[in-house]
Short mmCIF file of the C-alpha atoms (twelve columns), coordinates in Angstrom:
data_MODEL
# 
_entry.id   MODEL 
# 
loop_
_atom_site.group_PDB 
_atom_site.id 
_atom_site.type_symbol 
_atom_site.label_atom_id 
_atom_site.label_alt_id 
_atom_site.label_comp_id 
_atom_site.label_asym_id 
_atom_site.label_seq_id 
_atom_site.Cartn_x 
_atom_site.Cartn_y 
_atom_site.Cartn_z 
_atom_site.pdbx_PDB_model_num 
ATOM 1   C CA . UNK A 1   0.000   0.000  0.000   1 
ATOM 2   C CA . UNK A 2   0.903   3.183  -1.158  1 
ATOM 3   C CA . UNK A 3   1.900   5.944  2.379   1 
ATOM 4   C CA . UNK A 4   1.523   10.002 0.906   1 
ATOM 5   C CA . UNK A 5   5.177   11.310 2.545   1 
ATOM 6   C CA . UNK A 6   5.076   14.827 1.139   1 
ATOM 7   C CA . UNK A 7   3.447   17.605 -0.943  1 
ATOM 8   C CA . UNK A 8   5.802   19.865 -2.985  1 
ATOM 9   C CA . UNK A 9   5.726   23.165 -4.163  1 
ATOM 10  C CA . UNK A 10  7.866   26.110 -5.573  1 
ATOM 11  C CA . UNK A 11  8.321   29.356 -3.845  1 
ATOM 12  C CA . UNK A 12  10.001  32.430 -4.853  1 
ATOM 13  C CA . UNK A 13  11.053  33.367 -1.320  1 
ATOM 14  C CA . UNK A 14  12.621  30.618 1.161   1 
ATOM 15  C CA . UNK A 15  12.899  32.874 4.452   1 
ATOM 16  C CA . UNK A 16  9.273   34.034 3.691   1 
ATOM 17  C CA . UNK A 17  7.632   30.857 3.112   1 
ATOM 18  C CA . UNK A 18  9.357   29.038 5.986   1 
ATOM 19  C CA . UNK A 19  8.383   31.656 8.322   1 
ATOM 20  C CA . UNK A 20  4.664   31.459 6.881   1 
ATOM 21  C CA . UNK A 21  4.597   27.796 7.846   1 
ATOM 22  C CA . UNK A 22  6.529   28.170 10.873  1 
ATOM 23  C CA . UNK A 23  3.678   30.625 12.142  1 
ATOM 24  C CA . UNK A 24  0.881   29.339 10.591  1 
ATOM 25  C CA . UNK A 25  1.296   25.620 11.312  1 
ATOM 26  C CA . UNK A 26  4.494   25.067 13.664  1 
ATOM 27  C CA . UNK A 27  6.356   23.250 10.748  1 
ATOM 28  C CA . UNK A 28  10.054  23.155 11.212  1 
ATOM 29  C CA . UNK A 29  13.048  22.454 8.686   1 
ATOM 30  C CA . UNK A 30  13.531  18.934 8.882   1 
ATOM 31  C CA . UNK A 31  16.055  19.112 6.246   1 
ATOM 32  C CA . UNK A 32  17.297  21.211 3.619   1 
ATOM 33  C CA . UNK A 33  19.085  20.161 0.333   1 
ATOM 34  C CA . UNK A 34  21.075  22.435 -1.685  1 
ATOM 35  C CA . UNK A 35  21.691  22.292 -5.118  1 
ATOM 36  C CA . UNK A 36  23.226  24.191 -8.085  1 
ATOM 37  C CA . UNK A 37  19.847  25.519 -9.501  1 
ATOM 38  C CA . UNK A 38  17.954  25.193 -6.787  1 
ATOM 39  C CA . UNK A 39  17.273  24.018 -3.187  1 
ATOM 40  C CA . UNK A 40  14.787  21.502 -1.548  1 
ATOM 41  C CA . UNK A 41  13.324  22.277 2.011   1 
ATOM 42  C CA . UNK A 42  11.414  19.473 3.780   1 
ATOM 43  C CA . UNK A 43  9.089   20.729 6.801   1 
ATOM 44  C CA . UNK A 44  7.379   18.691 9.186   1 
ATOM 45  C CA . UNK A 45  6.696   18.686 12.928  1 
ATOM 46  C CA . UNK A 46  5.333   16.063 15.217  1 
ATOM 47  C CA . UNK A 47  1.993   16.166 14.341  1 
ATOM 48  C CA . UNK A 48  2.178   13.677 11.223  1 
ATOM 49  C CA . UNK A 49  5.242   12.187 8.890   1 
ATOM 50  C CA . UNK A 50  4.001   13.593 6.270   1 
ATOM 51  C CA . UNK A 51  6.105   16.877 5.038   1 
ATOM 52  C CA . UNK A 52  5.813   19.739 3.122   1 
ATOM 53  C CA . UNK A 53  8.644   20.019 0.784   1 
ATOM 54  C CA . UNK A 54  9.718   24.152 -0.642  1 
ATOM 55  C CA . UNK A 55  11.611  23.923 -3.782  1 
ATOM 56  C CA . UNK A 56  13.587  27.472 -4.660  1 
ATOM 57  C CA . UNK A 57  15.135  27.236 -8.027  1 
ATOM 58  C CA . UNK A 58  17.638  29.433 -8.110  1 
ATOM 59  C CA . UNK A 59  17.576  32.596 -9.792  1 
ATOM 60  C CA . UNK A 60  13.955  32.913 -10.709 1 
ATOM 61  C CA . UNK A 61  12.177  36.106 -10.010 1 
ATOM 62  C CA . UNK A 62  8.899   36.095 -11.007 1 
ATOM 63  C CA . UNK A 63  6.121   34.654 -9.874  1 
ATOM 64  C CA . UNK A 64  4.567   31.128 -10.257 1 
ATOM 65  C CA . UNK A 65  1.574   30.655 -12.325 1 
ATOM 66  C CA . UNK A 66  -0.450  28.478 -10.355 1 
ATOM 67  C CA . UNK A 67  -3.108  27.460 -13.002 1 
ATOM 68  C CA . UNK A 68  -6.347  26.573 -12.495 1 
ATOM 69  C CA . UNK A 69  -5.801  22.323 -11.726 1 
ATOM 70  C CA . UNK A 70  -4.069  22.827 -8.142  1 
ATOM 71  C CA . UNK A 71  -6.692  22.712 -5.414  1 
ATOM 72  C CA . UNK A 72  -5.251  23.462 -2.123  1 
ATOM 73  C CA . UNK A 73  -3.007  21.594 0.968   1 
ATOM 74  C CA . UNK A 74  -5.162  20.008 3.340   1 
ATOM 75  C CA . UNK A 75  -4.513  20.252 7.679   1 
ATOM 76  C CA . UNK A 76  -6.374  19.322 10.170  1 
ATOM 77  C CA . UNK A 77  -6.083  20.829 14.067  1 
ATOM 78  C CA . UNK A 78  -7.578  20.031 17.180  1 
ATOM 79  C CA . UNK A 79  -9.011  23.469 17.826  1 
ATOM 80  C CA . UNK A 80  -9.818  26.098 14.651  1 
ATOM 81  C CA . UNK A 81  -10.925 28.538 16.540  1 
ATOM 82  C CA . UNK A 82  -7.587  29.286 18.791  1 
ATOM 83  C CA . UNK A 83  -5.612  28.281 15.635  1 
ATOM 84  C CA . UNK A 84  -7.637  30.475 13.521  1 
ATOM 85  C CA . UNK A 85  -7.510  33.477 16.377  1 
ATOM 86  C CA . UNK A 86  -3.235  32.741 16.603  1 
ATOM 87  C CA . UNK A 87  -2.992  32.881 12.520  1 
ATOM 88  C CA . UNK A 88  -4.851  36.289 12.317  1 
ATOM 89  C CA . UNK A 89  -3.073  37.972 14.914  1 
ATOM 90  C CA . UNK A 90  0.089   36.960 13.247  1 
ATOM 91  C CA . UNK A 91  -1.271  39.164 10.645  1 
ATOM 92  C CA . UNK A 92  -1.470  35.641 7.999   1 
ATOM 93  C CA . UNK A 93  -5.223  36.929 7.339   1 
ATOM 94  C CA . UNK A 94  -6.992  33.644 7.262   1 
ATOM 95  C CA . UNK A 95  -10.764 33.805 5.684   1 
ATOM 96  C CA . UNK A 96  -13.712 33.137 7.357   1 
ATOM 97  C CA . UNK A 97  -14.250 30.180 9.618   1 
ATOM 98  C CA . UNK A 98  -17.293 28.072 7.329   1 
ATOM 99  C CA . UNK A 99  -19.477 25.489 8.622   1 
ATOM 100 C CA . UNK A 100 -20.416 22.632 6.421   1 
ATOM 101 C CA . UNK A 101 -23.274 21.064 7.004   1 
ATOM 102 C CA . UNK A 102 -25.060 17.248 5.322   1 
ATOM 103 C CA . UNK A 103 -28.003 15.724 6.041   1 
ATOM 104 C CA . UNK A 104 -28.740 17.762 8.691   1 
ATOM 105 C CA . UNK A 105 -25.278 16.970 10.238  1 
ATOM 106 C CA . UNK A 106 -22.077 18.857 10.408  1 
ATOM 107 C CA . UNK A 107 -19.200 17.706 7.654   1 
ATOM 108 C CA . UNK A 108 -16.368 19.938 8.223   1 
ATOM 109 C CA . UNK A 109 -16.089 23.419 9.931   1 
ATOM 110 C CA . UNK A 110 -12.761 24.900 8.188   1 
ATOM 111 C CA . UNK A 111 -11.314 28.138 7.320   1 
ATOM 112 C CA . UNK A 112 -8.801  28.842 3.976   1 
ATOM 113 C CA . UNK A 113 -5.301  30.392 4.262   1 
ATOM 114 C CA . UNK A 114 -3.209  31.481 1.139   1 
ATOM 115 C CA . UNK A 115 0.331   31.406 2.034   1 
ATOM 116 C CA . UNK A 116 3.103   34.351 0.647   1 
ATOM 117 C CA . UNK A 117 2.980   32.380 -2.990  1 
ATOM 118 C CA . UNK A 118 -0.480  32.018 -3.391  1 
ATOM 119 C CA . UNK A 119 -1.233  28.505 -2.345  1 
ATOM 120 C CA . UNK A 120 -4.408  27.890 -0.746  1 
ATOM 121 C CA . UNK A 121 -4.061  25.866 2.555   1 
ATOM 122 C CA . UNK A 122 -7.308  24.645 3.889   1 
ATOM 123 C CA . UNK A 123 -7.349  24.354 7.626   1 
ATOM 124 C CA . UNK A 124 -9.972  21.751 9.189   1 
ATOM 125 C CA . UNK A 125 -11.460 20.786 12.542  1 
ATOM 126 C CA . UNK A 126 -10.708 17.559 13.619  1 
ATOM 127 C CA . UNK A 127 -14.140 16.156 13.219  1 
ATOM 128 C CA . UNK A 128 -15.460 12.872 11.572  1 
ATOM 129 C CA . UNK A 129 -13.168 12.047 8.355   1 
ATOM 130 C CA . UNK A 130 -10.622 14.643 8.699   1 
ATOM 131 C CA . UNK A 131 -8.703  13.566 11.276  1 
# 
């Protein structure tokens, strides 16, 4: 069976982006690989395994297009409200906190978070399948 280890994207800025998940989520470098174009930075904390790996290439200066087939990075925390409350008054501006509801039941309660590159993070209560 197949284990998901780690999600990777590209960022423009590696002291910005690891400080946005630092804040935002308590990830830590776990490791960081440099290259000659570019460098890979795995964070994780003790949470989960699983890892969210930064790739810089080296010189680039613009922007990422993101297109329209990424979705958005999924975490789930014990308690959204303090997490959401600790996230905005790091100044991270998180949206909204939503409640889902199906069947007369609640699904998820979640807010979104866009982090410094524009990838949406989705942040979920622990609740029913999103543990």
């Amino acid at each position: 069976m197949a284990k998901a280890i780690h999600s990777m994207i590209r960022v423009l800025d590696e002291a910005r982006s690891i400080d946005f998940y630092d804040k935002a989520f308590g990830l830590k470098v776990a490791d960081r690989l440099d290259f000659d174009t570019f460098t890979l930075i795995y964070m994780s904390n003790d949470e989960s395994e699983f890892e969210v790996e930064l790739t810089i290439n080296k010189g680039r200066t613009e922007a990422y297009t993101l297109g329209d087939g990424y979705g958005h990075l999924a975490v789930s925390v014990d308690d959204l409200d303090s997490v959401h409350a600790r996230v905005a008054a790091a100044g991270l501006n998180p949206n909204k906190i939503v409640e889902f509801n199906r069947e007369g039941a609640l699904f998820a309660r979640f807010f979104f978070i866009t982090d410094p590159d524009g990838y949406k993070i989705e942040v979920l209560q622990r609740h029913g399948r999103f543990k």
